[in-house]
C-alpha positions in Angstrom: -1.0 5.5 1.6 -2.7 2.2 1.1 -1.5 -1.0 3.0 -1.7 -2.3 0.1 0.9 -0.5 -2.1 3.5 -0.6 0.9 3.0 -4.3 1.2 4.1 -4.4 -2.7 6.5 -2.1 -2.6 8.4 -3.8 0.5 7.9 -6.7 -1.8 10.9 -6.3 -4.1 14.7 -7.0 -2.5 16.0 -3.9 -4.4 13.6 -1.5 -3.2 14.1 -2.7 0.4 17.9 -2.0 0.1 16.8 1.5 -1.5 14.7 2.2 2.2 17.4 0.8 4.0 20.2 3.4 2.0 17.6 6.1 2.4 17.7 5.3 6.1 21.1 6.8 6.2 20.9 9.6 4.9 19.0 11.7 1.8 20.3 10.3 -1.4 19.7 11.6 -5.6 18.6 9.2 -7.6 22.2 9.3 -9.1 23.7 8.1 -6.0 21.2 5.5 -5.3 21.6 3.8 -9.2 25.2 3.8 -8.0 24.5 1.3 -5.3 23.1 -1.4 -7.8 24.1 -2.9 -11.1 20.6 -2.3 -13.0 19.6 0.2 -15.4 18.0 4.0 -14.8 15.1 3.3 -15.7 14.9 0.3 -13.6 15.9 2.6 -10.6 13.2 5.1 -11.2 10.5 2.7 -11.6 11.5 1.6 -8.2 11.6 5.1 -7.0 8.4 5.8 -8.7 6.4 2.7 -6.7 8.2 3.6 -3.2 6.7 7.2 -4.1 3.5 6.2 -5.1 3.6 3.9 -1.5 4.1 7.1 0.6 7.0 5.6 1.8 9.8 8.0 0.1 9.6 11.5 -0.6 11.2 13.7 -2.9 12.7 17.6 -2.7 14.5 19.3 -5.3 17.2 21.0 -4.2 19.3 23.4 -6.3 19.4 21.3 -9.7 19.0 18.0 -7.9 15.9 16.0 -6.4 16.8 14.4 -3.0 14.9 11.2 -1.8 14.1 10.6 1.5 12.0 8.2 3.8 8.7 9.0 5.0 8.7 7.3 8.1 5.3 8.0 9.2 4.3 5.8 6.7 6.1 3.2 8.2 4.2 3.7 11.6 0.7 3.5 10.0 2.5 0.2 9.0 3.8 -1.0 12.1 0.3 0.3 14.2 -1.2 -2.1 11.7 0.9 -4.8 12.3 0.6 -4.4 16.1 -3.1 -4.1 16.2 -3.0 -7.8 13.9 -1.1 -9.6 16.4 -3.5 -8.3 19.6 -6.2 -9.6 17.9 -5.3 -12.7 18.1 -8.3 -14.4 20.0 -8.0 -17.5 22.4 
């Protein structure tokens, strides 16, 4: 994981609202398109970058692939974050 592509992919609304449905529970890609009014392939490029990010995995289970967070990514994130703000100098 790079800061980098988490920063991007936390960039777009729609793949923020695909964390925060992942937060819930494990979700197919079926039942997370069902959630928005945009195309499939719209939906898995925004899988794909949130993959690619670290910050979603994927399992297949029986004939179905399961999404869910990786929230150790959003640690590293938040560790980041903390360490920015202490080094805030006087």
């Amino acid at each position: 994981m790079s800061l980098s592509s988490a920063f991007k992919a936390l960039s777009d609304p729609v793949r923020r609202k695909i964390l925060f449905l992942l937060r819930e529970k494990d979700m197919t890609a079926g039942e997370i398109a069902e959630k928005f009014d945009v195309s499939w392939p719209t939906i898995s490029h925004h899988l794909s970058v949130l993959k690619e990010a670290g910050m979603i995995v994927d399992e297949k289970r029986g004939h179905h692939i399961f999404y869910s967070l990786n929230t150790s990514v959003f640690e590293e994130i938040l560790a980041f974050l903390m360490e920015l703000k202490g080094s805030k100098s006087s």
